[in-house]
C-alpha angles and dihedrals in degrees: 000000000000122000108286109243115260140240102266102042135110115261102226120226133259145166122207140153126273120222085270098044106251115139115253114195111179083215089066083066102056108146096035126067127261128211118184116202114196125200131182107226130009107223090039115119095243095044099051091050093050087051087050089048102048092044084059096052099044088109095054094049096046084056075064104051092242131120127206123223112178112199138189136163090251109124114252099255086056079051102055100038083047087060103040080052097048093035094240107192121186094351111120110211119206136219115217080168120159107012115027091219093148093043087053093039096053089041095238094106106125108213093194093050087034081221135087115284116234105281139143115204122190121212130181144230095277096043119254127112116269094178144355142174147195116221123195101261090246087054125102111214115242098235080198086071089054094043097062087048082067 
């Protein structure tokens, strides 16, 4: 795995699709904040929770200004059957399929895995990172953790 990117830094921009294909840009969010939570494979046990998890949680983040995008490398059809399985609400998920370019932008692609790693990234109004972190691939992320970033 690369170097995850740092607090400070530019996020870079990306477009990708959502499980229903539509097209998600982070630009089209400037003035909220952003946190990217990446998972490795839809249809795996701890993805599936951290999805859960986040989709519960959309309110509370939207009492935050901040919207969540989970992504992945799964292609957009495994997406959208993944969500309609684990009942995914609000949660946009999104396809970094078949180049991983967000995964290698944002420093959380996984060489060994050829997928992301587990990893949430925040990022603010304005657009550059104010915290991220790695987590070991069997590792649910703690979203209090998140929460108190933000």
């Amino acid at each position: 795995m690369t170097n995850i990117i740092q607090a400070g830094a530019q996020a870079p921009n990306f477009t990708l699709n959502d499980q229903n294909g539509n097209a998600v840009s982070l630009a089209d969010f400037k003035g909220k904040k952003v946190l990217l939570s990446f998972h490795p494979f839809a249809f795996t046990s701890v993805c599936t929770d951290q999805m859960r998890s986040l989709d519960n949680h959309v309110e509370a983040f939207a009492e935050k200004n901040t919207v969540v995008l989970g992504v992945s490398v799964d292609p957009e059809p495994s997406k959208k059957a993944w969500a309609t399985v684990i009942s995914l609400g609000e949660l946009a998920i999104l396809s970094d399929f078949p180049q991983s370019q967000v995964a290698k932008a944002y420093g959380v692609y996984n060489e060994e895995l050829s997928s992301s790693g587990r990893a949430n990234i925040l990022i603010d109004e304005t657009g550059k990172v104010i915290w991220s972190r790695n987590y070991p691939i069997p590792e649910l992320p703690d979203l209090k953790e998140v929460f108190a970033q933000l």
